[in-house]
Structure formats: structure tokens, C-alpha cells
KOLBA-532423 format. One record per residue (C-alpha): residue in one letter; x, y, z. Coordinates in pm, whole numbers, padded with zeros to 5 digits. Example, Ala and Ser with C-alpha at 12.3 -4.5 7.8 and 13.67 -1.06 7.14 Angstrom:
BEGIN
@residuo A	X 01230	Y -00450	Z 00780
@residuo S	X 01367	Y -00106	Z 00714
***
This chain:
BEGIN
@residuo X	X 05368	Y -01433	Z 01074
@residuo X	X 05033	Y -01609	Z 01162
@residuo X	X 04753	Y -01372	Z 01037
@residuo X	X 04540	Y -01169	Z 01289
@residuo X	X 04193	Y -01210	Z 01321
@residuo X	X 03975	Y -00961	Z 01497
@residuo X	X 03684	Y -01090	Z 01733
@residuo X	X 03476	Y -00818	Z 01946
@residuo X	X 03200	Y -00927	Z 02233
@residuo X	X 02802	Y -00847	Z 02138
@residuo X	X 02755	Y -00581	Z 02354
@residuo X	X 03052	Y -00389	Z 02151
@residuo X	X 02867	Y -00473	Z 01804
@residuo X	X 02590	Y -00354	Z 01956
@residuo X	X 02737	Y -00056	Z 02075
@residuo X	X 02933	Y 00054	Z 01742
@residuo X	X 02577	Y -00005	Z 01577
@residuo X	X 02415	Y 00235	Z 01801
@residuo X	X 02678	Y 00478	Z 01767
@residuo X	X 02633	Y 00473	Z 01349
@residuo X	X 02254	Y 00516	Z 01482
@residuo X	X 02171	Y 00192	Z 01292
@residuo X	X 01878	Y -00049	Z 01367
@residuo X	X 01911	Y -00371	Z 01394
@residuo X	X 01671	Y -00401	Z 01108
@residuo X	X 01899	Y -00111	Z 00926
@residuo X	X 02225	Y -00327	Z 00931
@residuo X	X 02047	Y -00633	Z 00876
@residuo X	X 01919	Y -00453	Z 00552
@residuo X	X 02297	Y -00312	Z 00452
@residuo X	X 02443	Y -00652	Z 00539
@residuo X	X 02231	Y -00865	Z 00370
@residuo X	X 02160	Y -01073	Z 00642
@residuo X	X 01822	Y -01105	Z 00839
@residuo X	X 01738	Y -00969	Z 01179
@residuo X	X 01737	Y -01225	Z 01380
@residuo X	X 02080	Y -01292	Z 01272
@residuo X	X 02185	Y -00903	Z 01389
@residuo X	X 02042	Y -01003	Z 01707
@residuo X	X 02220	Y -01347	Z 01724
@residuo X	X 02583	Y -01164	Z 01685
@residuo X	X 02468	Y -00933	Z 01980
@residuo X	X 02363	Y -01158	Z 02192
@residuo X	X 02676	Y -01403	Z 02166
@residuo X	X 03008	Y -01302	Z 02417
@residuo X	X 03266	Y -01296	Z 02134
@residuo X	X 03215	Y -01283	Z 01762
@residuo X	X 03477	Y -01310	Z 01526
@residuo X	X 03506	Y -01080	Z 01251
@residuo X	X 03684	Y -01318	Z 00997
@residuo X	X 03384	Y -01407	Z 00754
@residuo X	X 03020	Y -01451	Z 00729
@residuo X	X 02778	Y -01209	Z 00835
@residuo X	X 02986	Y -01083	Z 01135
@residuo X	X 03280	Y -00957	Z 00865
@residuo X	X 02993	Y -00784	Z 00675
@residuo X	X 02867	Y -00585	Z 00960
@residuo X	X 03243	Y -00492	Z 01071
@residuo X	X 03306	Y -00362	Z 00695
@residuo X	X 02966	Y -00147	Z 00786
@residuo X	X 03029	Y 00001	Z 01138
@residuo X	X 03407	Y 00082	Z 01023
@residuo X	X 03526	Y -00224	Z 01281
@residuo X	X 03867	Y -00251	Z 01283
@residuo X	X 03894	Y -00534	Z 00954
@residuo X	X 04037	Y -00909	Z 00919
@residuo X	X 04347	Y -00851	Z 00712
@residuo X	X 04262	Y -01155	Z 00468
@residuo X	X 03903	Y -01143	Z 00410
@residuo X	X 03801	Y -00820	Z 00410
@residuo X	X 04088	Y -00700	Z 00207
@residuo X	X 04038	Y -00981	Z -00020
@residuo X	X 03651	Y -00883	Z -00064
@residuo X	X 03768	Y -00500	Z -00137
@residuo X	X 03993	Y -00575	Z -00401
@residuo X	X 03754	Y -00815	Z -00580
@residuo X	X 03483	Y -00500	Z -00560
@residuo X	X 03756	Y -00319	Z -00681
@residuo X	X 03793	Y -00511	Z -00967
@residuo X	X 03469	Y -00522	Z -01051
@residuo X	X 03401	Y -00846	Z -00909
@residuo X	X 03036	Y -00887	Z -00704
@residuo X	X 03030	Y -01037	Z -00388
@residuo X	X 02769	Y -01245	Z -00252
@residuo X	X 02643	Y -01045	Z -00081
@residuo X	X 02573	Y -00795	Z -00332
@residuo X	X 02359	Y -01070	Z -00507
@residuo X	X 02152	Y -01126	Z -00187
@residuo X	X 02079	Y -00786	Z -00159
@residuo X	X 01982	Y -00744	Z -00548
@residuo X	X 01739	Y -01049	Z -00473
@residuo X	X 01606	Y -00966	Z -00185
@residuo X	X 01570	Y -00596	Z -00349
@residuo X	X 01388	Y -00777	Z -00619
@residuo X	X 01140	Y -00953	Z -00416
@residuo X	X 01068	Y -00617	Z -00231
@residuo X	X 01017	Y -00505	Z -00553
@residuo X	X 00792	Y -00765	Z -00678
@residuo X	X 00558	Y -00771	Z -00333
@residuo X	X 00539	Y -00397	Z -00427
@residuo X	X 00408	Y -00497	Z -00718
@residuo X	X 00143	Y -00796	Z -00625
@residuo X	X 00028	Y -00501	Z -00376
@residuo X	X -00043	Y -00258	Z -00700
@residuo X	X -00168	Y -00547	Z -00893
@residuo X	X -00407	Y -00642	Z -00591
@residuo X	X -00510	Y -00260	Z -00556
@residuo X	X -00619	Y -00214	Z -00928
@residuo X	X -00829	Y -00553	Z -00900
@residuo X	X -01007	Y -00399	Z -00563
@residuo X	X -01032	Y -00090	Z -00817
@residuo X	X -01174	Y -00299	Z -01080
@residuo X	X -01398	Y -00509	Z -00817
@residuo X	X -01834	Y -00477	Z -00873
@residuo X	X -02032	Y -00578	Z -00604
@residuo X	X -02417	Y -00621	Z -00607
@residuo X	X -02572	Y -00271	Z -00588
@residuo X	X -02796	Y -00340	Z -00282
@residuo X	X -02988	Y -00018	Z -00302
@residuo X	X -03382	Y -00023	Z -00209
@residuo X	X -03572	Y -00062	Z -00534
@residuo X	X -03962	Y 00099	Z -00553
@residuo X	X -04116	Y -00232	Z -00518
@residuo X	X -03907	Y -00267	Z -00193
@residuo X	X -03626	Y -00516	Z -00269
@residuo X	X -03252	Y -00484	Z -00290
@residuo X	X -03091	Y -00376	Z -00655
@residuo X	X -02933	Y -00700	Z -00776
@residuo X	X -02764	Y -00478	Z -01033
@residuo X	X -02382	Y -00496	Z -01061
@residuo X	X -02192	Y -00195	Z -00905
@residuo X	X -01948	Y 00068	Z -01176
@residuo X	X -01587	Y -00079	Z -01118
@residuo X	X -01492	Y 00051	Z -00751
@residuo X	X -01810	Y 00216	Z -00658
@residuo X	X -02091	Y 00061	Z -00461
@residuo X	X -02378	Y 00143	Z -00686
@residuo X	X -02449	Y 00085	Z -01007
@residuo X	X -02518	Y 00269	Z -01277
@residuo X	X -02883	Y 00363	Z -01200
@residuo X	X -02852	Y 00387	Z -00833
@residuo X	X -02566	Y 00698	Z -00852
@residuo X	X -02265	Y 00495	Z -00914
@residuo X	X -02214	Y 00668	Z -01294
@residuo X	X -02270	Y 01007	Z -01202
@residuo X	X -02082	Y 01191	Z -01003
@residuo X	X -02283	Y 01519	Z -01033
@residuo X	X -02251	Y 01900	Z -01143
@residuo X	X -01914	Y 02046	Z -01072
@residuo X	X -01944	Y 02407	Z -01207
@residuo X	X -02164	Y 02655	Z -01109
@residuo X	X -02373	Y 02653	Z -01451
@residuo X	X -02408	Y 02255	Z -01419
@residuo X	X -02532	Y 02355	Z -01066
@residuo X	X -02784	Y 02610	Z -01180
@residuo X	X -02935	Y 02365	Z -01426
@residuo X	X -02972	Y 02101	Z -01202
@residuo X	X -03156	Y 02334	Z -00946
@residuo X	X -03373	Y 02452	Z -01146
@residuo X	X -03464	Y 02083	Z -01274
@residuo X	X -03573	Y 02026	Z -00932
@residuo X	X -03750	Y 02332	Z -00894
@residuo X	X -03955	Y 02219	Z -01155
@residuo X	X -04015	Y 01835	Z -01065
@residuo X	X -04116	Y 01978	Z -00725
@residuo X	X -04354	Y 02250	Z -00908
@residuo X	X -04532	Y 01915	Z -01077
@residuo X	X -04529	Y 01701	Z -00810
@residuo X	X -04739	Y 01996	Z -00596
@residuo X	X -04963	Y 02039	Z -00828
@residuo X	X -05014	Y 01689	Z -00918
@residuo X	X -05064	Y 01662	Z -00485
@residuo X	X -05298	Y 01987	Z -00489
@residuo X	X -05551	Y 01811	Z -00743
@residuo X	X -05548	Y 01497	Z -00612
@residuo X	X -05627	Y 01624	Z -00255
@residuo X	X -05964	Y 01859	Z -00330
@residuo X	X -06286	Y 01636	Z -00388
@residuo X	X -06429	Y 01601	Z -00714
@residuo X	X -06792	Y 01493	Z -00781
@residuo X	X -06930	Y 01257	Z -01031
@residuo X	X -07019	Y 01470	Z -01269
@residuo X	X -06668	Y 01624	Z -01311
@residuo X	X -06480	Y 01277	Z -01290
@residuo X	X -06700	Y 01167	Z -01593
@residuo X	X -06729	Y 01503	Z -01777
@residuo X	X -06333	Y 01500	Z -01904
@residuo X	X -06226	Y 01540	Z -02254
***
């Protein structure tokens, strides 16, 4: 007896995949196979279901299955034995894996990354000082300090300023009433 093979039209594999409410990118992903290639099988008026990519996506929609080589592919899993498939999706698991990881490694150098300070200096110019790692300042221009966070590191802080202020006032006040001669030379 000559062994059956199963063969379906696109628009069914399409259908069965919409009924398991599957992507294309979702049984591309489970099957090991690219997207495109999802979209190939749909696309074409009959596709067999005896091997390749096809067979895989029948084994994952529950399609009825080629008695040799899906059977044959079962009992090797059953043994133990991995399919290539299996080792496509470990690799291409593995390179997910390892993008994930050039995307940390990039993050953490962005992290690390100290750019020239750039803020205005009292003479006018630009700080040429290099930035903390991942801040935009450097150390003198606020890019150390983060500033109080409790309410007696607040207090102190405010009162600091109180007192600069007080000075600086003062310092204004004398400065701004006229002195004559006399006084200018008479200091101690």
C-alpha cells in the first residue's frame, strides 16, 4: 500500500493558523522557520505536508500528519533524539539571547559615557571639564551631587543660603552708600 501524503491549499494553512490564533510571526517562531517563509506556504495553492517547513507547521496547527515523516520525527523525540529543528530554534534562541546582550552591554557603555561639561564658566566660556559617568555635568558644575534628601539635610542647606544671602546684602549695602576720602584712607 503506497503511503499517503497529505497536501492542504494556503488559504486552509492560513485558516487553521488563525483558528490556533497564531501570527504568522508566532508559527514562524514555533516552527523554526522565518516569516517570509509562513507567508510563502500561504500564498502557494497546494502545499504538501510531507517534510520541510510545511510538515513542521502541520505538527503545530494539529493538521492531519504524513504517516512517514511525522511519525518518524515523534518517535526520534521520543527517544530522545533532537530534530533539526530543535537546533535551529536553540540557535536562533541563542542569538536572541546574545543581541539581548550587545543591547545591555551597549546600555552600560552609554551609562559609563562623559561628555564635555559645557556649562557657562565666570569668565564666560564653556566648562571643558569631563562630565560624572552618565550625567551631563561634571563634578563642579552639579553632576556629583545630587542634593539633600531628608528634611535635616534640607534645613542645613537653607539655612546655608540664608546666610550667603545675609553676606552678600551686606557686602551690597556698603558698597552702595558713598564714602569720603578721609574714611577710605582712615582703615585699620
Amino acid at each position: 500500500m503506497a503511503e499517503r501524503h497529505y497536501s492542504i491549499t494556503g488559504a486552509d494553512l492560513r485558516a487553521h493558523r488563525n483558528a490556533a490564533k497564531l501570527t504568522q510571526a508566532d508559527l514562524a517562531s514555533r516552527a523554526g522557520v522565518t516569516r517570509d517563509t509562513v507567508q510563502y506556504w500561504e500564498a502557494k495553492e497546494r502545499v504538501p505536508l510531507r517534510f520541510g517547513a510545511p510538515a513542521v507547521m502541520a505538527e503545530i496547527l494539529g493538521l492531519p500528519k504524513n504517516a512517514g515523516f511525522l511519525d518518524i520525527l515523534a518517535r526520534a523525540r521520543a527517544w530522545g533524539v533532537s530534530d533539526p529543528w530543535q537546533a535551529k530554534l536553540d540557535a536562533q534562541a541563542e542569538a536572541k539571547a546574545e543581541r539581548f546582550s550587545m543591547t545591555e552591554r551597549l546600555a552600560k557603555r552609554l551609562a559609563r559615557l562623559r561628555v564635555s561639561c559645557g556649562a557657562k564658566t565666570r569668565a564666560g566660556g564653556e566648562c571643558q571639564n569631563k562630565s560624572e559617568p552618565g550625567k551631563r555635568r561634571c563634578k563642579f558644575h552639579g553632576g556629583k551631587s545630587t542634593g539633600a534628601k531628608t528634611p535635616e539635610g534640607k534645613a542645613r542647606i537653607a539655612e546655608a543660603q540664608r546666610r550667603r544671602w545675609e553676606c552678600f546684602r551686606a557686602r551690597k549695602a556698603r558698597l552702595a552708600t558713598p564714602r569720603t576720602v578721609l574714611e577710605a584712607n582712615s582703615r585699620p
